[in-house]
Each structure stands twice: as C-alpha cells, then as structure tokens.
C-alpha positions in Angstrom: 35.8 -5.1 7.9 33.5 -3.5 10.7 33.7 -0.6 8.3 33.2 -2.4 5.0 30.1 -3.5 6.9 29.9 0.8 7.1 30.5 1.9 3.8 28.3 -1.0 2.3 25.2 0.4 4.1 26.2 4.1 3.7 26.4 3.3 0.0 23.6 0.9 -0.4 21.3 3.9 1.2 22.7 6.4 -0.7 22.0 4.2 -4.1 18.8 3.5 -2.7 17.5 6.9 -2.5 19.0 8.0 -5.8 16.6 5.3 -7.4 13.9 7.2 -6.4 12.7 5.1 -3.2 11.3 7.2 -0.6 13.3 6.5 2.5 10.8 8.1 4.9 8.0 4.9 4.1 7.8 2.3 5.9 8.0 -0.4 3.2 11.0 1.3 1.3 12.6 0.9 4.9 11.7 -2.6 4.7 12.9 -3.7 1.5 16.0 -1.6 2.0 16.8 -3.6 5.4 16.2 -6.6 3.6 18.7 -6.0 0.7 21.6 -4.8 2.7 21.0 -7.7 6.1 22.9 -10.3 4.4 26.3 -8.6 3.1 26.6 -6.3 6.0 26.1 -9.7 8.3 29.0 -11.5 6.5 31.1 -8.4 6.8 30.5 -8.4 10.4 30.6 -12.1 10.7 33.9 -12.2 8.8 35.2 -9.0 11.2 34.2 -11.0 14.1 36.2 -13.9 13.4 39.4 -12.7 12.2 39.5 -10.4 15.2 38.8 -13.9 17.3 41.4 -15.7 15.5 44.0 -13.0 16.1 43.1 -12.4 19.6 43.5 -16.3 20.5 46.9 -16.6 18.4 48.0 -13.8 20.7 46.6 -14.9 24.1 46.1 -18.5 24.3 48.4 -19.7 21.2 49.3 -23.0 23.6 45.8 -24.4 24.2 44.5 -23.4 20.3 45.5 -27.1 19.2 44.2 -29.0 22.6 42.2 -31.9 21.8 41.4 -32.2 25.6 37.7 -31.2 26.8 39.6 -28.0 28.0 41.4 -26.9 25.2 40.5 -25.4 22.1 40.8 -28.6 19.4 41.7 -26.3 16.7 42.4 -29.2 14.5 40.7 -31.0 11.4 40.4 -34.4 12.1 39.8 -37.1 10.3 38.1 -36.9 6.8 35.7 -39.8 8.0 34.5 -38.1 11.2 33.7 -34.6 9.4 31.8 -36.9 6.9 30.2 -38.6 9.6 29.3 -35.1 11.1 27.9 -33.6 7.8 25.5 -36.8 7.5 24.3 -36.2 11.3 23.7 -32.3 10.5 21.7 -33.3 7.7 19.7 -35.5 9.6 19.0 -32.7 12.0 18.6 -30.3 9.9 15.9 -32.1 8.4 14.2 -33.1 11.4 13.7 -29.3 12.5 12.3 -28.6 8.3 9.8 -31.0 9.9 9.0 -29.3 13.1 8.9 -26.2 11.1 6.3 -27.8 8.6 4.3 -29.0 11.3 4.4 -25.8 13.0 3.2 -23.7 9.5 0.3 -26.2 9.6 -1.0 -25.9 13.2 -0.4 -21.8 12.7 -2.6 -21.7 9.9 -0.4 -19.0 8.6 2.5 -19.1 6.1 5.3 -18.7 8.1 8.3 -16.0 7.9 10.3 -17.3 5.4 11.9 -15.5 2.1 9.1 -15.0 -0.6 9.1 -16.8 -4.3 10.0 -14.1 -5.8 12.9 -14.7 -8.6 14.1 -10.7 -8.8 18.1 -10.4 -8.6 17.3 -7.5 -5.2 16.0 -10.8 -3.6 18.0 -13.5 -5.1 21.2 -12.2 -4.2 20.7 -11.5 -0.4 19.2 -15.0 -0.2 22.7 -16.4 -2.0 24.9 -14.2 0.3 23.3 -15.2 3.5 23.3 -19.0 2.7 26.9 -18.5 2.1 27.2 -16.9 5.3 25.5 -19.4 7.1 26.8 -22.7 6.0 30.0 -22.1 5.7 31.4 -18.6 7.1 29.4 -18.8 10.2 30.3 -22.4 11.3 34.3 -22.1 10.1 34.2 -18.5 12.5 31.9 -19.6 15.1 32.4 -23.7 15.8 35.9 -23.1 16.8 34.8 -19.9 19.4 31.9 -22.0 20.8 33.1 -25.4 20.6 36.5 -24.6 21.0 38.1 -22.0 22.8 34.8 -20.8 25.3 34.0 -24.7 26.0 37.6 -25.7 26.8 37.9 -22.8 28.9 34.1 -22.6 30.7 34.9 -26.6 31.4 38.3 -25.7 33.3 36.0 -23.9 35.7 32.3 -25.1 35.7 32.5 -28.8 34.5 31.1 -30.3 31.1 27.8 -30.1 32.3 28.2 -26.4 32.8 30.3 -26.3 29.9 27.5 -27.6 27.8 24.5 -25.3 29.1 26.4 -22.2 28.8 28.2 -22.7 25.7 24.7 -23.4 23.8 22.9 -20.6 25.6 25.6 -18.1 24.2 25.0 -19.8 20.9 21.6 -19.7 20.9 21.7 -16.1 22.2 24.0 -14.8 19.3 20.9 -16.4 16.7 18.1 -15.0 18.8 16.7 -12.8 16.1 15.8 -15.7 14.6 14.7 -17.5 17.8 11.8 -14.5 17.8 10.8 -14.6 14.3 10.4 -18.2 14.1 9.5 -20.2 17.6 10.6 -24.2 15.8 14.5 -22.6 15.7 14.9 -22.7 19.2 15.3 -26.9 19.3 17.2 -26.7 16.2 19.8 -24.1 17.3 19.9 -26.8 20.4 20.1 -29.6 18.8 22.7 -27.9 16.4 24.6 -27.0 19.3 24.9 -30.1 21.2 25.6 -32.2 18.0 28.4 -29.8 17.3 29.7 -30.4 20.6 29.1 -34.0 20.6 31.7 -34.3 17.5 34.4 -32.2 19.1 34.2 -34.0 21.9 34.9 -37.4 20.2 36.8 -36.5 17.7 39.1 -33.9 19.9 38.9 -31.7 16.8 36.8 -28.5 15.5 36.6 -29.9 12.1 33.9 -32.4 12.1 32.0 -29.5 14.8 32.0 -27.6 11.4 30.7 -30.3 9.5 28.1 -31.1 11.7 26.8 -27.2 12.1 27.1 -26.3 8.1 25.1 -29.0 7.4 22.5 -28.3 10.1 22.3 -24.9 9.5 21.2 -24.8 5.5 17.4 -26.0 6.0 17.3 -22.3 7.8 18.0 -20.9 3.9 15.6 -22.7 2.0 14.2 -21.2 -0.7 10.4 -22.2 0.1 7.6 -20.8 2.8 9.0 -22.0 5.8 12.1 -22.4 8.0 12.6 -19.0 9.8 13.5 -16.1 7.7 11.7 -12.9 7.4 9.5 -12.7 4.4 11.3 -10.8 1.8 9.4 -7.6 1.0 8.0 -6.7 -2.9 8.8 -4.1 -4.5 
C-alpha cells in the first residue's frame, strides 16, 4: 500500500503535467500537493495499520484482547459505552470549533481552513480526507495508542507516564496540523485523554474509537476555520 501511495503520486504528477500545468511554479506545486495530500495519506494511513495489526498478531497475540491498563483491549465493548463515547467526542469536538472561532476573531485573519470553493479537484480531497480522519485514522490508530503502546508504556512507567507519553506521540504524529493551526494543540489533547479515559473504563478499544471519530470531524469542516490549509484556486 506504501507503494499505491507511490504510483498514486507518480501518476497524479504525470496527469498533472499532461494538462498543461507548469510544474516548475510555485502555485501549480501548490494545488498539485493539495490534490494528491489526502489519498496518498489514506494509503499510508491504511499501510501503516495493516502493517501494525500484523506485527502485533505476530508478537504480542496474548496481550491483543487484555482489558487490563497493561494490555492492549482490543475488544468492542459495549454498544452503550461507544455511544456514550461518540456523544463525549462530539462535545469536544465542538468545544475546540469554539476555541478555533474565537481564535479566527482575535487573529483578525481568516484562518487556514479549506476554501468555498465547490470544484470536484477540491471537493474530492476534502471527502477523502474526512474519510480518512473519522473513521480510518481512529479504527488504525486508537488501538496503537490506546491500546498496545499504553498497556505496554504503563507496564514500565505507570499510568501517569503512560498518559503523558502516549498523547505526546499522538500529538506528535498530527503536528503538521499543530503548526498550521495553534487551537489543535488542546483538541488533539483533549482528544487524546478522552480516548483514553473510555478505554480505561470500558477495558475496550471500541468506545476509544468512538470517542476519537467523533472528535476528530470538526477538523474537516467545510467552512473558514478549524485547521486545514487553505485549498489553492486554480
């Protein structure tokens, strides 16, 4: 999949130049990064986590169904609980559309979100990358994070320790989006610790996933705000 990720941007440049798009300027280059980001991110995101899934099937297939604080909760649990979790990720993610709002209006600036424009080049990217982060991201990542690396950082370093590192490996794996957009730094937090918050209680993954697809979609709104790069015009 790492080279699907290939051939996808191999062929998206090649189709790109034979349109007539000069490849040498600088806002070609732009509009080209912004078509291919989002399908060569699932590809990798999707690569990533079947190449996590095998590895920990391989290497720690006893611990993958642990509900303990040290194992990896690889379970569903309960319909109620990942309801419960949704509703909570909704109410954070809607608390950091606030921060971001308020943060637009003290800037003075619109901030770096996806333009209004309706054209299918910028349409499309937007649909594949809210796809990839509300529910392929938190079904590949909640049970690496939450799962396998806290159960196995809180063997050695405690839950406190646990915690911290677990959310500043999160938070470093979004930091792209921690530099274009300052107000995602407590929301990637707060994603983070309600995500572990709900594993924890419910010594399952599932409702983790709830919590973090839920929490994460406000960052794909179609509008002015909330953290994405503006999306160039052709």
């Amino acid at each position: 999949m790492l080279a699907a990720a290939l051939v996808v941007g191999v062929v998206g440049v090649g189709a790109f130049a034979g349109q007539g798009h000069d490849l040498g300027d600088a806002r070609s280059l732009r509009r080209l990064t912004y078509i291919l980001n989002e399908p060569m991110t699932a590809l990798a995101t999707l690569a990533g986590g079947v190449a996590m899934v095998l590895t920990s099937r391989r290497l720690v297939a006893g611990n993958l169904y642990d509900g303990s604080p040290t194992g990896g909760a690889w379970a569903i649990g309960s319909c109620s609980r990942i309801i419960y979790g949704a509703l909570t990720g909704i109410l954070v993610g809607l608390c950091y559309v606030a921060i971001a709002l308020s943060y637009e209006h003290a800037a003075g600036q619109a901030a770096l979100g996806p333009s209004k424009s309706r054209s299918v080049a910028t349409l499309l990217p937007q649909a594949l990358g809210a796809f990839t982060a509300v529910l392929l991201a938190p079904l590949l990542e909640e049970p690496l994070f939450r799962g396998l690396l806290y159960g196995g950082y809180r063997w050695s370093l405690g839950p406190v320790g646990a915690a911290v590192l677990t959310t500043v490996l999160f938070c470093a794996l979004h930091v792209w989006q921690m530099v274009q957009f300052p107000p995602a730094i407590p929301g990637l937090v707060a994603a983070a610790l309600a995500a572990l918050w709900f594993r924890l209680r419910s010594s399952a993954i599932g409702p983790a996933i709830g919590s973090m697809a839920r929490t994460i979609w406000p960052s794909r709104l179609p509008s002015s705000t909330i953290g994405t790069y503006d999306a160039p015009r052709a």
